[in-house]
BASE-527700 format. One record per atom (N, C-alpha, C, O): x, y, z; residue in three letters; atom name; residue number from 0. Coordinates in steps of 0.02 Angstrom, whole numbers. Layout:
<pts>
[[X; Y; Z]; "ALA"; "CA"; NUM]
...
</pts>
This chain:
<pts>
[[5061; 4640; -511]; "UNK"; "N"; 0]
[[5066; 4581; -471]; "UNK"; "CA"; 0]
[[5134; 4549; -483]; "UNK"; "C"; 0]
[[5161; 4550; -538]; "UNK"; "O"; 0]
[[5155; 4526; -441]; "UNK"; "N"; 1]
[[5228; 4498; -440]; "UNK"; "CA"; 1]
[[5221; 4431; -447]; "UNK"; "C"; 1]
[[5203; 4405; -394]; "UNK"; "O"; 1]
[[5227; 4391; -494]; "UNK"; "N"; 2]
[[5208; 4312; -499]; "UNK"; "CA"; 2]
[[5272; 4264; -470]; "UNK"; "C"; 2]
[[5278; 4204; -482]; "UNK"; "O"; 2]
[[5303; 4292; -441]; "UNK"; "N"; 3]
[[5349; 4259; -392]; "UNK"; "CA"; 3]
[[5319; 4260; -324]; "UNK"; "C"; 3]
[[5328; 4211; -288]; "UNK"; "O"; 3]
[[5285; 4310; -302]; "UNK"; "N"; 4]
[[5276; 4297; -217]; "UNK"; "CA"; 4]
[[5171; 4270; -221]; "UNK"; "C"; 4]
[[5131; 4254; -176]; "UNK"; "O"; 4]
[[5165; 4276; -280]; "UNK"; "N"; 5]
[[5088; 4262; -302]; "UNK"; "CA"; 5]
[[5079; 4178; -312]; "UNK"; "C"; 5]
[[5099; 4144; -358]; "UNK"; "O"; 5]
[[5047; 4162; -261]; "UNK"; "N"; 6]
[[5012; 4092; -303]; "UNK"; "CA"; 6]
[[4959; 4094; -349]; "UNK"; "C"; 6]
[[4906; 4119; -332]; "UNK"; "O"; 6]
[[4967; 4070; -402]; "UNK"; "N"; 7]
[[4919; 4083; -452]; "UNK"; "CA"; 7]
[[4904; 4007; -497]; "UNK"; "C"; 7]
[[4947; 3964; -505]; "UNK"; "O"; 7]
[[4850; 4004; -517]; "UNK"; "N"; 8]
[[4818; 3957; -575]; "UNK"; "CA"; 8]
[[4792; 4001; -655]; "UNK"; "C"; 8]
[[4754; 4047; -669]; "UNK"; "O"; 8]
[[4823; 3970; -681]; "UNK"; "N"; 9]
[[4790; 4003; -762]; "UNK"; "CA"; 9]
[[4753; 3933; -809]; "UNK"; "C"; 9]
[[4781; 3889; -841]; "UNK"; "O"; 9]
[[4692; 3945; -798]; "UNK"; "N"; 10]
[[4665; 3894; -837]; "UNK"; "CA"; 10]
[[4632; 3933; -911]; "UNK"; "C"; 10]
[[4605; 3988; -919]; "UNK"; "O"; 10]
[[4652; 3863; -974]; "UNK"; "N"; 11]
[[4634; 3882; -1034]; "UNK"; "CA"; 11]
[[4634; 3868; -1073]; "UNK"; "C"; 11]
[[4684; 3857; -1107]; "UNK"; "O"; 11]
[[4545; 3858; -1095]; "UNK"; "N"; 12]
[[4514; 3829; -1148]; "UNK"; "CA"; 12]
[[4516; 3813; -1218]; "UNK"; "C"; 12]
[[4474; 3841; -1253]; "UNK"; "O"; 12]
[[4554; 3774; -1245]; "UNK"; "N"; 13]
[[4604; 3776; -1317]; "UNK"; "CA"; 13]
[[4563; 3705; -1349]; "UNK"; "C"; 13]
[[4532; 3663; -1316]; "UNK"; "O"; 13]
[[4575; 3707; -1429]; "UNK"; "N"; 14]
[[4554; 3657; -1481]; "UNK"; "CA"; 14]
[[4593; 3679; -1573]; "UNK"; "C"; 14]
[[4573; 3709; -1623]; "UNK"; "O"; 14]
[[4642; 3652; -1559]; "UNK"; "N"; 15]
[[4698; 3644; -1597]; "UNK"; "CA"; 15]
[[4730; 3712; -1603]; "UNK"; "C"; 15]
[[4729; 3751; -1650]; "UNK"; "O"; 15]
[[4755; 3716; -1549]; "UNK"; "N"; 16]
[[4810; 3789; -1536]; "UNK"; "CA"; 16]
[[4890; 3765; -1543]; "UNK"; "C"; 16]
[[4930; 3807; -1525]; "UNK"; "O"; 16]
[[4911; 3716; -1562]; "UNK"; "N"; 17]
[[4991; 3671; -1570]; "UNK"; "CA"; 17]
[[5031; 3727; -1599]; "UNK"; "C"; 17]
[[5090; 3738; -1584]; "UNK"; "O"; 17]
[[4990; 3767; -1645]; "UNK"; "N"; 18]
[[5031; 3823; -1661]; "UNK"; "CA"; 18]
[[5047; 3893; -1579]; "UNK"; "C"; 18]
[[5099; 3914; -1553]; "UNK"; "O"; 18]
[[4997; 3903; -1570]; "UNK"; "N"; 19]
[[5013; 3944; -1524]; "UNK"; "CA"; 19]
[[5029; 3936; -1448]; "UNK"; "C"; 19]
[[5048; 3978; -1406]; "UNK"; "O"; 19]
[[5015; 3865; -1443]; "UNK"; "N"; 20]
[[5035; 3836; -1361]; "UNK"; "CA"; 20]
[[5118; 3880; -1351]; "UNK"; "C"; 20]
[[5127; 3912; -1299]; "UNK"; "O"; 20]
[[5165; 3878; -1398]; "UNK"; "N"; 21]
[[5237; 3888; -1349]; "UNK"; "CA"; 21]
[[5243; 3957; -1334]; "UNK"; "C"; 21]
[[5283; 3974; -1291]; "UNK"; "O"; 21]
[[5203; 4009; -1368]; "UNK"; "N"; 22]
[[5201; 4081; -1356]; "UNK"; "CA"; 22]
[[5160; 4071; -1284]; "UNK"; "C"; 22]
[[5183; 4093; -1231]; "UNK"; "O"; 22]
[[5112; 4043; -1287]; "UNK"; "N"; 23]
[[5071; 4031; -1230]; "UNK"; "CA"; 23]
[[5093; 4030; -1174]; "UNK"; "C"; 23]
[[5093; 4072; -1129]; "UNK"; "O"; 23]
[[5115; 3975; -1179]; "UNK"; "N"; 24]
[[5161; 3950; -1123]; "UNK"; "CA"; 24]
[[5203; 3996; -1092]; "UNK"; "C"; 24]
[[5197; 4018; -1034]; "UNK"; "O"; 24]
[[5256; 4013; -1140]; "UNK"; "N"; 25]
[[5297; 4064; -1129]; "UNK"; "CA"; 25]
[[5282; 4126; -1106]; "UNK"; "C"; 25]
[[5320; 4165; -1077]; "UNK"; "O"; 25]
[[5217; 4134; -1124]; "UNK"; "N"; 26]
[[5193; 4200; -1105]; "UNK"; "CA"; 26]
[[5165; 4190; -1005]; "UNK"; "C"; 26]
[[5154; 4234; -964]; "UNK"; "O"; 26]
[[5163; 4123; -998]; "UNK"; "N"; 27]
[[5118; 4092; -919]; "UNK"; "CA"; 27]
[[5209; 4087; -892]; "UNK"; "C"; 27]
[[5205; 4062; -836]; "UNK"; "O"; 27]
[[5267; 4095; -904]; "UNK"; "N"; 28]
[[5304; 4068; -850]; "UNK"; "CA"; 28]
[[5307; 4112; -784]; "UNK"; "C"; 28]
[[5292; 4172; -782]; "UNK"; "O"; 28]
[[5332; 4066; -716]; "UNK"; "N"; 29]
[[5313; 4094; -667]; "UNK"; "CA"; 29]
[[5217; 4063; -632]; "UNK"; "C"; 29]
[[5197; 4063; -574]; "UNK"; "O"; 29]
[[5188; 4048; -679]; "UNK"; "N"; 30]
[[5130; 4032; -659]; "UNK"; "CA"; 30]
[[5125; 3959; -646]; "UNK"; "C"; 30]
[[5113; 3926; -696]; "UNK"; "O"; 30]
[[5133; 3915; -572]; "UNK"; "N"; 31]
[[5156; 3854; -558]; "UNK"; "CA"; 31]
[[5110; 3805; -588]; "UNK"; "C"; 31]
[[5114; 3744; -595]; "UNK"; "O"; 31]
[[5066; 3848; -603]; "UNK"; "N"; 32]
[[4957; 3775; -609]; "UNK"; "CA"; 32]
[[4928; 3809; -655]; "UNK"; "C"; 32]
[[4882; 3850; -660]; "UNK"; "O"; 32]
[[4979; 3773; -701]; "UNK"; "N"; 33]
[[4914; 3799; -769]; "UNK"; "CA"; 33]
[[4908; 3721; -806]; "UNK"; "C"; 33]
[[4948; 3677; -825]; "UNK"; "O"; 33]
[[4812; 3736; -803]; "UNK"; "N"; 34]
[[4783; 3681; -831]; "UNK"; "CA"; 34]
[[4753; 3709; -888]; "UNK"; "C"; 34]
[[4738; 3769; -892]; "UNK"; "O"; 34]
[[4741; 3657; -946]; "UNK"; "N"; 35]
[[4697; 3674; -1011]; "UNK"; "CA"; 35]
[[4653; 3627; -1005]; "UNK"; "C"; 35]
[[4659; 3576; -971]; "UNK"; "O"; 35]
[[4608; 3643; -1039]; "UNK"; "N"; 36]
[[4528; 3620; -1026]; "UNK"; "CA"; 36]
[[4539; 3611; -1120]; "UNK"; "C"; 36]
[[4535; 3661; -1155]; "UNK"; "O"; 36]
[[4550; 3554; -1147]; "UNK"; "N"; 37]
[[4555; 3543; -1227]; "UNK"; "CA"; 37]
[[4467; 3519; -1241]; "UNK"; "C"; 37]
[[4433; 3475; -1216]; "UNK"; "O"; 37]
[[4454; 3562; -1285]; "UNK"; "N"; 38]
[[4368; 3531; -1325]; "UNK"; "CA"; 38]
[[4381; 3498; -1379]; "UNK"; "C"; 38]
[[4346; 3511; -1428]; "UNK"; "O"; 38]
[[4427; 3452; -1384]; "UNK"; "N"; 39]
[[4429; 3416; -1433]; "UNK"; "CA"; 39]
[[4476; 3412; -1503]; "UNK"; "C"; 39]
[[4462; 3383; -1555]; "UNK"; "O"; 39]
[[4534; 3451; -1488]; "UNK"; "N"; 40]
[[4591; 3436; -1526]; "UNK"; "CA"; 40]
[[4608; 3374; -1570]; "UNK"; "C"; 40]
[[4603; 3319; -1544]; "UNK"; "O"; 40]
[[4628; 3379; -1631]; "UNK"; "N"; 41]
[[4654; 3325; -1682]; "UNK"; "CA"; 41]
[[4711; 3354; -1678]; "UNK"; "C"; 41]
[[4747; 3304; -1677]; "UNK"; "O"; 41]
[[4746; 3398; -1676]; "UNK"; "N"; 42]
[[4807; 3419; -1671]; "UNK"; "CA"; 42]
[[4853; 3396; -1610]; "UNK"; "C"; 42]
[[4828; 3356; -1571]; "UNK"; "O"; 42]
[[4910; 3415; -1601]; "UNK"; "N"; 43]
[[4941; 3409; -1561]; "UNK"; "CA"; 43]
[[4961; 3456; -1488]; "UNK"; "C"; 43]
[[5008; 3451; -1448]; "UNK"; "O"; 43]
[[4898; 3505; -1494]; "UNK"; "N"; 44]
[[4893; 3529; -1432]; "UNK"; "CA"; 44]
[[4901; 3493; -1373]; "UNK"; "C"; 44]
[[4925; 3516; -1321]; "UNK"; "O"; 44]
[[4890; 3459; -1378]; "UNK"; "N"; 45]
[[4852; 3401; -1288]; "UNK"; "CA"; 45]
[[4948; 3401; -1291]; "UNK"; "C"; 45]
[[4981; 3452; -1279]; "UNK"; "O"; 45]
[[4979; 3337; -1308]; "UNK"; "N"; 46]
[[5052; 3340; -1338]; "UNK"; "CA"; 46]
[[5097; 3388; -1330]; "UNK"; "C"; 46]
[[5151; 3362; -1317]; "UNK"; "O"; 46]
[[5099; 3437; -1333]; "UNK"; "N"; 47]
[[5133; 3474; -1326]; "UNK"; "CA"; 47]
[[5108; 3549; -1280]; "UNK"; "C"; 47]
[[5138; 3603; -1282]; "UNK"; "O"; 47]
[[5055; 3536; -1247]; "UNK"; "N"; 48]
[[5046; 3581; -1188]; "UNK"; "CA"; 48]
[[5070; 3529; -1134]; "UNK"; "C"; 48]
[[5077; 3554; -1078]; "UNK"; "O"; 48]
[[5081; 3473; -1138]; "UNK"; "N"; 49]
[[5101; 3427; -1083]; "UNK"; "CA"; 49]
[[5153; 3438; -1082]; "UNK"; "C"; 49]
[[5173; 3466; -1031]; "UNK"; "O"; 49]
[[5208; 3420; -1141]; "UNK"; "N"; 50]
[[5273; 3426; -1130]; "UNK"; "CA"; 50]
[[5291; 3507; -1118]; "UNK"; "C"; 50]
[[5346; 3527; -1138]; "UNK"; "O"; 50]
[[5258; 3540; -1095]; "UNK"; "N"; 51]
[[5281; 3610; -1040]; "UNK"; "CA"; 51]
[[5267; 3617; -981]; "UNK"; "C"; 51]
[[5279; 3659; -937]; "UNK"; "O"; 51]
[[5237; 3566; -988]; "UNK"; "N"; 52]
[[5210; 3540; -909]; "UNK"; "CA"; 52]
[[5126; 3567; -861]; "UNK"; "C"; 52]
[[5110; 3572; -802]; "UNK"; "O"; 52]
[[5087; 3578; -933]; "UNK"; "N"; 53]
[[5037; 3579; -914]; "UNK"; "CA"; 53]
[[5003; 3543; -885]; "UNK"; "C"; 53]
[[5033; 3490; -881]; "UNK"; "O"; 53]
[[4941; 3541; -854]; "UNK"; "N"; 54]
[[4874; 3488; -823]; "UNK"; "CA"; 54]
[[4843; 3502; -893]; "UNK"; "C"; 54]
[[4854; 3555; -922]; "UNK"; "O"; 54]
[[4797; 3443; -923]; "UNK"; "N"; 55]
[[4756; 3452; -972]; "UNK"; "CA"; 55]
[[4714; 3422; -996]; "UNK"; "C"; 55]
[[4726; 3380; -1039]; "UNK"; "O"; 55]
[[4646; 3436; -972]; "UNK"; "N"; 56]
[[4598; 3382; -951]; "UNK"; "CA"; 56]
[[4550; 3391; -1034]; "UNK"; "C"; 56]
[[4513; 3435; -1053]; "UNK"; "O"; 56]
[[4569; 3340; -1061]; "UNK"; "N"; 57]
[[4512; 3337; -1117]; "UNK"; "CA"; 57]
[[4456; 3319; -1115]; "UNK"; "C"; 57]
[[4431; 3271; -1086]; "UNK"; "O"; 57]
[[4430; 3370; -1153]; "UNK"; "N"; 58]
[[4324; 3374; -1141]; "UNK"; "CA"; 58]
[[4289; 3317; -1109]; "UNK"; "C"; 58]
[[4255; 3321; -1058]; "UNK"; "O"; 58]
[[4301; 3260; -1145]; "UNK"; "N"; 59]
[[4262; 3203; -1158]; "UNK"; "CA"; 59]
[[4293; 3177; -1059]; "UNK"; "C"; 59]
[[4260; 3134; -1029]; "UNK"; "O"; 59]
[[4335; 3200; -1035]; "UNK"; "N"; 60]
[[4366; 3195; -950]; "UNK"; "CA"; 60]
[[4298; 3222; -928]; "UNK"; "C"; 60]
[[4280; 3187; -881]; "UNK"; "O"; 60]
[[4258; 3262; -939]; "UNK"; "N"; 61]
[[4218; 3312; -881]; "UNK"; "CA"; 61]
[[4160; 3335; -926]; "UNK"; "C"; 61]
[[4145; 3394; -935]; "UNK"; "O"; 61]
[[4124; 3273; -957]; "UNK"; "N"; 62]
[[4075; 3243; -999]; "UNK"; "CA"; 62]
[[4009; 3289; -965]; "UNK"; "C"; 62]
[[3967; 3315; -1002]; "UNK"; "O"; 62]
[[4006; 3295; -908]; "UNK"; "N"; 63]
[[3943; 3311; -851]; "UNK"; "CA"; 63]
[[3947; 3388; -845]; "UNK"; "C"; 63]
[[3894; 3412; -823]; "UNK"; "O"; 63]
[[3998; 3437; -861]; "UNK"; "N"; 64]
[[4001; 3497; -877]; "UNK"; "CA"; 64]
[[3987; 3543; -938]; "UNK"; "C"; 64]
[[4004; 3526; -994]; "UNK"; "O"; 64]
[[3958; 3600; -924]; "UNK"; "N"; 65]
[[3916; 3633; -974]; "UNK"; "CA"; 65]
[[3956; 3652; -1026]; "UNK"; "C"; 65]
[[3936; 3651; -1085]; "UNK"; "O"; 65]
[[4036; 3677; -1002]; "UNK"; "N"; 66]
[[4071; 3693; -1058]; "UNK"; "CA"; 66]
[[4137; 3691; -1014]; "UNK"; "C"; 66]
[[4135; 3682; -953]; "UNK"; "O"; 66]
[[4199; 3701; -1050]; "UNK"; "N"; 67]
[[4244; 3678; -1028]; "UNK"; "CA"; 67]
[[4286; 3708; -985]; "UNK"; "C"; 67]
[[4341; 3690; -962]; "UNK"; "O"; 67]
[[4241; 3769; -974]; "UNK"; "N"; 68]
[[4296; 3827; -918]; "UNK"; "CA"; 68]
[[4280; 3796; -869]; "UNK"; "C"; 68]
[[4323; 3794; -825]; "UNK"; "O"; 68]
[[4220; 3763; -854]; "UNK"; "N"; 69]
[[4188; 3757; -788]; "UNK"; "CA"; 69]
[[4233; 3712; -758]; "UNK"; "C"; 69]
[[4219; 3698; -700]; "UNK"; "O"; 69]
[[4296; 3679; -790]; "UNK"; "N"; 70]
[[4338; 3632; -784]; "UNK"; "CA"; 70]
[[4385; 3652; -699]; "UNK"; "C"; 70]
[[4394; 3621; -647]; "UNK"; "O"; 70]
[[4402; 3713; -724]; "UNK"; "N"; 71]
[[4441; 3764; -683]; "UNK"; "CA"; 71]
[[4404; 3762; -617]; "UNK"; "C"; 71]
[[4449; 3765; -575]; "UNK"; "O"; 71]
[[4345; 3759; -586]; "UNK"; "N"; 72]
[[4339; 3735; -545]; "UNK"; "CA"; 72]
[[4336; 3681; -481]; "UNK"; "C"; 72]
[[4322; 3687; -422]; "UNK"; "O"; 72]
[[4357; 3626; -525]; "UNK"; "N"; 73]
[[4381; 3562; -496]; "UNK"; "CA"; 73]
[[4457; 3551; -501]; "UNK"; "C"; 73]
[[4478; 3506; -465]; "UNK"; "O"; 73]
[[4502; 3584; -541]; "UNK"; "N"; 74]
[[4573; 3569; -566]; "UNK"; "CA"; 74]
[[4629; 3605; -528]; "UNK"; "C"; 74]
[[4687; 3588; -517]; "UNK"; "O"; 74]
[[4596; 3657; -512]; "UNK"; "N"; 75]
[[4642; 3712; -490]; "UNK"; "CA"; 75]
[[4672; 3699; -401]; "UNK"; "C"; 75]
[[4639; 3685; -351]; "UNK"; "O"; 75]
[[4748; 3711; -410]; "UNK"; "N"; 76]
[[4768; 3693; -323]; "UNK"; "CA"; 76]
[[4759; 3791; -285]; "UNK"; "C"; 76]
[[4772; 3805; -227]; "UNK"; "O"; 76]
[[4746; 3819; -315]; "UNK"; "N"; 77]
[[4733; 3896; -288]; "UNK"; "CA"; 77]
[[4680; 3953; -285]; "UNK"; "C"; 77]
[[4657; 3961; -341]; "UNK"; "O"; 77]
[[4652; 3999; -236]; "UNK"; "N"; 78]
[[4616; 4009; -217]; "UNK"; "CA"; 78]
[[4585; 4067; -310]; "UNK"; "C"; 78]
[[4529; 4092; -305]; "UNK"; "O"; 78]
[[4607; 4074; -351]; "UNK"; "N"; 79]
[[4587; 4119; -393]; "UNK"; "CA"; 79]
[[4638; 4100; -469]; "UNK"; "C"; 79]
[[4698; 4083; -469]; "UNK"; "O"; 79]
[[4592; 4109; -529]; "UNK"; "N"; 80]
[[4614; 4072; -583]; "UNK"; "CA"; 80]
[[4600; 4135; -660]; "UNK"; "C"; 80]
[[4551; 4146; -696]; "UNK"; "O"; 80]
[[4640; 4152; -657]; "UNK"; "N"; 81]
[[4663; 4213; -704]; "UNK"; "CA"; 81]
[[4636; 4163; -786]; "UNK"; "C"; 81]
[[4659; 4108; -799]; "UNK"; "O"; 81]
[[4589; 4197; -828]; "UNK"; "N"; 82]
[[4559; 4158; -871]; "UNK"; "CA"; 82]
[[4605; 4190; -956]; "UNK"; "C"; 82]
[[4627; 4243; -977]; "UNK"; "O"; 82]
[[4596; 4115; -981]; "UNK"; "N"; 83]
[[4647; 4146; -1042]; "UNK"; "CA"; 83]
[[4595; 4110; -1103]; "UNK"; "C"; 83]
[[4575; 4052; -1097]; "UNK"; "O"; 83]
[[4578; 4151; -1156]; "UNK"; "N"; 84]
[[4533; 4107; -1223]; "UNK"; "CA"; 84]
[[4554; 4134; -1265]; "UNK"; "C"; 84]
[[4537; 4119; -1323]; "UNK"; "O"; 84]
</pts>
């Protein structure tokens, strides 16, 4: 897949990943809509998946959902959402 002519969403489910968010990230460039679905971080995940310019809806946001992937269904601006855990 060519992630230049691809619209794509990567949503993904993290709780104190601060260590591995910039590989992360780095590993999503090219991917315009990537949201994280955080379950509750004390770390500085939330913080620093923002400053790469993530969406990042923390748990306690989407209180009424069973678990936090289900997030990716309301967040996403594209028709299909490539899953990362």
């Amino acid at each position: 897949m060519n992630l230049e002519s691809e619209a794509a969403s990567a949503v993904i489910t993290a709780c104190n990943e601060e260590k591995r968010i910039p590989a992360l990230m780095k590993s999503l460039e090219g991917i315009e809509d990537i949201v994280i679905s955080d379950d509750g971080s004390t770390d500085n995940t939330v913080e620093l998946a923002r400053s790469y310019g993530a969406t990042v809806y923390r748990r306690g946001d989407f209180s009424e959902l069973p678990t936090g992937q289900d997030v990716s269904d309301f967040t996403t601006r594209f028709g299909w959402e490539p899953r990362f855990t």
